[in-house]
C-alpha positions as CSV (number, residue, x, y, z in Angstrom):
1,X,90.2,23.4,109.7
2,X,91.3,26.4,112.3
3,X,94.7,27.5,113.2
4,X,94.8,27.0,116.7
5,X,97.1,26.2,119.4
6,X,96.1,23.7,121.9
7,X,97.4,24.0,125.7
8,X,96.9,20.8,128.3
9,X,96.0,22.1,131.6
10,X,94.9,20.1,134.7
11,X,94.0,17.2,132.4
12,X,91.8,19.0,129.8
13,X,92.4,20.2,126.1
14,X,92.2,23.9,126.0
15,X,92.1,25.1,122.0
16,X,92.9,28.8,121.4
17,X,91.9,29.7,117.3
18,X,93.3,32.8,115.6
19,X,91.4,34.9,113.7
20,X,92.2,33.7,109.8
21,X,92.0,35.8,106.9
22,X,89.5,33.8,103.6
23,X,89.2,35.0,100.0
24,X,85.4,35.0,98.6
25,X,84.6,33.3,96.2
26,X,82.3,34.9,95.0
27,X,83.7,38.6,94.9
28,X,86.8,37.9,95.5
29,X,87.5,40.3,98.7
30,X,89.2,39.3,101.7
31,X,87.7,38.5,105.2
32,X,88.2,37.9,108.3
33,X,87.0,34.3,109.7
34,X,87.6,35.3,113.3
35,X,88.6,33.3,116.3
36,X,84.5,33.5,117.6
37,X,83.2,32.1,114.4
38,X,85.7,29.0,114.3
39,X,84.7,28.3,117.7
40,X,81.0,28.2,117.0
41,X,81.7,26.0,113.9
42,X,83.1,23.4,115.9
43,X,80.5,23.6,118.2
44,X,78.3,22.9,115.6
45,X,80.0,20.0,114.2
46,X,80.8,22.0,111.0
47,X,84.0,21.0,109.4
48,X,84.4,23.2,106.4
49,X,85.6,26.7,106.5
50,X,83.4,29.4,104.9
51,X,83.8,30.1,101.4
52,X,81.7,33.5,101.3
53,X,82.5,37.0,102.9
54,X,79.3,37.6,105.5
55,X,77.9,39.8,102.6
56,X,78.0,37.2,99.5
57,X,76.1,34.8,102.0
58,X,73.0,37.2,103.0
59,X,72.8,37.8,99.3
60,X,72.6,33.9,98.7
61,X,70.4,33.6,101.3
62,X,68.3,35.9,100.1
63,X,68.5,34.5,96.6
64,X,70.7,37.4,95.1
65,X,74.0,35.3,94.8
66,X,76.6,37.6,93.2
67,X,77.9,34.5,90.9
68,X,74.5,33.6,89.9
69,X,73.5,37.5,88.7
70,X,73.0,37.0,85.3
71,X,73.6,38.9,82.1
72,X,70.6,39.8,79.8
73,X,70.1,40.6,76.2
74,X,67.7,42.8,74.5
75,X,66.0,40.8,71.5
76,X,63.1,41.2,69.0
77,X,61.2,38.2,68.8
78,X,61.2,36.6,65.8
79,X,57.5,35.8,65.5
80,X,55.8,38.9,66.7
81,X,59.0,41.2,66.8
82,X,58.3,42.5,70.4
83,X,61.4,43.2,72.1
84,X,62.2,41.4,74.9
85,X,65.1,40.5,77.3
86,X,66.7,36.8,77.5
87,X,69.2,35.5,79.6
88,X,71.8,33.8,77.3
89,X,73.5,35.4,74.3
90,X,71.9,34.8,71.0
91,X,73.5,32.5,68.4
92,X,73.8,34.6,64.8
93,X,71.1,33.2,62.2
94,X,69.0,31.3,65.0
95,X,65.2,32.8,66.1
96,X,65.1,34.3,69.2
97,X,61.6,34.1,70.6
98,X,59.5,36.5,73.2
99,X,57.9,34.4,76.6
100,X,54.7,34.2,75.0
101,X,55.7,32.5,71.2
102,X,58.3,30.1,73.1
103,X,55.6,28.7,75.0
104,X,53.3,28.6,71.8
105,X,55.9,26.9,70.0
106,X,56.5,24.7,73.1
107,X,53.2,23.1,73.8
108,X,52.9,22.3,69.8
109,X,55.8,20.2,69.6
């Protein structure tokens, strides 16, 4: 996992790691995965290099992941003709229902 150069003093591995540059990918943006963090993921038995920026992990932690964000559509619902947003694009010639119809139309099936 790190770049590092290991020197053998007085009987003891000493490793040095460099300070690596990662893509995200999520965004897509450079970022530095310094010499501090690769210690501390060793430390902590973690083998795998991170694959987020700092940024694009608080979002996922918080639930706001970047890849995840999704797209919505403005609809009229084809049983009461409220508009309403869904979260997938709409296939021509196929209802489109609001919330309240797809779950009436759910539990009678």
């Amino acid at each position: 996992m790190p770049v590092s150069s290991t020197d053998v003093r007085e009987g003891a591995a000493v490793t040095t790691y460099l300070d690596r540059t990662l893509v995200c990918r999520d965004c897509g943006i450079e970022f530095t995965f310094t010499a501090g963090e690769q210690e501390f993921y060793q430390t902590k038995g973690l083998l795998n290099e991170p694959g987020r920026c700092p940024e694009c992990r608080a979002l996922r932690r918080e639930g706001r992941s970047v890849a995840r964000a999704r797209t919505m559509h403005q609809v009229v619902c084809a049983v009461c003709g409220t508009t309403t947003e869904v979260p997938f694009l709409p296939t021509q010639g196929r209802p489109v229902y609001c919330q309240d119809c797809f779950q009436q139309i759910r539990t009678r099936a």
